[in-house]
N, C-alpha and C positions, 0 to 999 in steps of 0.2 A: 757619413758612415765610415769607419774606420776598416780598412784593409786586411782580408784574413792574414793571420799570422803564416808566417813565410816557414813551408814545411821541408829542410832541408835534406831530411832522406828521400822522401818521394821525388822530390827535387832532382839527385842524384841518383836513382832508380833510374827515372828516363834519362835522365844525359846519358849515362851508361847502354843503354840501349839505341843510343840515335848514333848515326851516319854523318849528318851534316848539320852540324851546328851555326845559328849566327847569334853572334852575341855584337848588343845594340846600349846605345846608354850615352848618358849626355861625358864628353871628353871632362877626364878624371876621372870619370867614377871607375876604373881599372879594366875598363873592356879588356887592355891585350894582357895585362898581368893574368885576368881570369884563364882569357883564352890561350896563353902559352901554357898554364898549369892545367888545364882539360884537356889540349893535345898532348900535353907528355902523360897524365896518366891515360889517356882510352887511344894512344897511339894513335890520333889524327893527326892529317895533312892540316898544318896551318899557315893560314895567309892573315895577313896583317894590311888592310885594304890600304891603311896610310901608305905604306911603303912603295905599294904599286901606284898610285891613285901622283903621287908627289917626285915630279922629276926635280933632279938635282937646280938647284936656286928655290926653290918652294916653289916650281913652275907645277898649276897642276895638267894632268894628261891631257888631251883635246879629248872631247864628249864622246863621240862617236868611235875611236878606240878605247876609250873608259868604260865604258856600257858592253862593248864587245869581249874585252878581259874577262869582266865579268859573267858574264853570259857563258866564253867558256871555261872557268875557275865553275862555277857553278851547276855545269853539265857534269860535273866529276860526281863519282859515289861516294867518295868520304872528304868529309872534311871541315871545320871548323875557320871560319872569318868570324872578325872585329874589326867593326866601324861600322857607323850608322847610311852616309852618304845617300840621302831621301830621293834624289833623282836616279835612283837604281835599285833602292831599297827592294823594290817589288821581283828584281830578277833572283835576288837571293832568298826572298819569303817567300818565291814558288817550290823552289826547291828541297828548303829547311824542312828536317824533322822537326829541329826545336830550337826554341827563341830563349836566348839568355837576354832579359832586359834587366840592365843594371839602373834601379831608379833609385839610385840614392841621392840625398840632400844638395842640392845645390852648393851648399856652404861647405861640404866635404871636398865634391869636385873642384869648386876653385884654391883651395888652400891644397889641392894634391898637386893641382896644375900650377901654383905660384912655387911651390916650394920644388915641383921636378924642374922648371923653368932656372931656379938657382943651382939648385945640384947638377947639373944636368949641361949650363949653359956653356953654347961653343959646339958641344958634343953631339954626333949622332945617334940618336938609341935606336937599337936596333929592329923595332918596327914602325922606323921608318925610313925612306927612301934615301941612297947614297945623295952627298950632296943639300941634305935638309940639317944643318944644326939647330940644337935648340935655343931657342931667343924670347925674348919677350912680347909677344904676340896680344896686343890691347882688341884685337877686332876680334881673335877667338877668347879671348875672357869674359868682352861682351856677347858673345853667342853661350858662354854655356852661361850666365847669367840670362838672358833670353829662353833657354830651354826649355823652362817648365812652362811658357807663356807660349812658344812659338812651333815646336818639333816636339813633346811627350806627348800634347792629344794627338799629333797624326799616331805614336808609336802605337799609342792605349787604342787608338781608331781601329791600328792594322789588326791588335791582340783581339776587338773584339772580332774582326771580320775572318781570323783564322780559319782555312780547311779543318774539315772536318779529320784527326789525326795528328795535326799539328800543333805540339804544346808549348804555351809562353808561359815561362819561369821566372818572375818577377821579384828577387830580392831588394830589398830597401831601405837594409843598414847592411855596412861593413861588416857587423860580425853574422848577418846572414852567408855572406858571402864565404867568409870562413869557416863558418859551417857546411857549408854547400861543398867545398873545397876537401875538408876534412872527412865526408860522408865520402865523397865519392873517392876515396883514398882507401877509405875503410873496406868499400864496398872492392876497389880492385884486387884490394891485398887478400881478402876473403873469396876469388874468382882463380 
């Protein structure tokens, strides 16, 4: 059965009214691209989970302060994160109003992630943590290559298990996404 088509005003109807945003999605499909342009237009606190989550050398945080950042980044009333991180996912979906899941094509994601990897390389972008240049990363190519086999049914698992109140907004092409983007611009500039 094929996927209802992706309704971008309704879409952006509820982002505009939600609080606390997490936007989730296999690496490239533009989580923070999204997530930086939803906090600048609905004026959310945004965190970029990579930044915090990855100490300078690609060291990541030890667990039990990871989990606990989270927890209080999460306790906040507003705010917008990107990044999926499954061993914590649940502290930020108890709290979410709404779930941006970026499920686009596999084959989108790695040619976004090979081609930011050349642009890009040497350099820090800026969600991610001091101390992380970008480089050529073959164990996370193979992960979002894995995605759709190994991490999309937990996400589709969580979507279906959602509180009653919380809505997952599942674009899954790019020019959804640009649409989604472009509504919700509309919808500010008309507020």
């Amino acid at each position: 059965m094929r996927p209802p088509r992706f309704d971008a005003g309704a879409a952006a109807r509820r982002l505009a009214s939600s609080h606390r945003i997490a936007v989730l999605g296999c690496g490239g499909s533009g989580k923070s691209t999204a997530a930086r342009g939803i906090a600048r237009i609905l004026g959310l606190p945004l965190v970029h989970l990579d930044a915090l989550h990855w100490l300078p050398g690609w060291q990541a945080r030890p667990e039990a302060e990871w989990a606990g950042l989270q927890l209080e980044l999460a306790a906040k009333d507003r705010w917008i994160m990107d990044g999926n991180y499954s061993q914590t996912l649940e502290i930020r979906l108890k709290r979410a109003d709404a779930v941006l899941f970026l499920d686009l094509p596999r084959r989108v994601a790695l040619w976004r992630v090979f081609w930011r990897s050349v642009r890009l390389y040497g350099r820090v972008r800026p969600d991610l943590g001091a101390g992380c240049p970008e480089h050529f990363d073959f164990e996370f190519l193979r992960w979002i290559w894995d995605f759709p086999r190994r991490s999309r049914g937990k996400l589709m698992a969580a979507c279906d298990a959602a509180p009653t109140g919380q809505v997952w907004l599942i674009p899954r092409t790019s020019r959804d996404v640009r649409r989604l983007m472009s509504e919700l611009r509309a919808l500010r500039v008309l507020n």
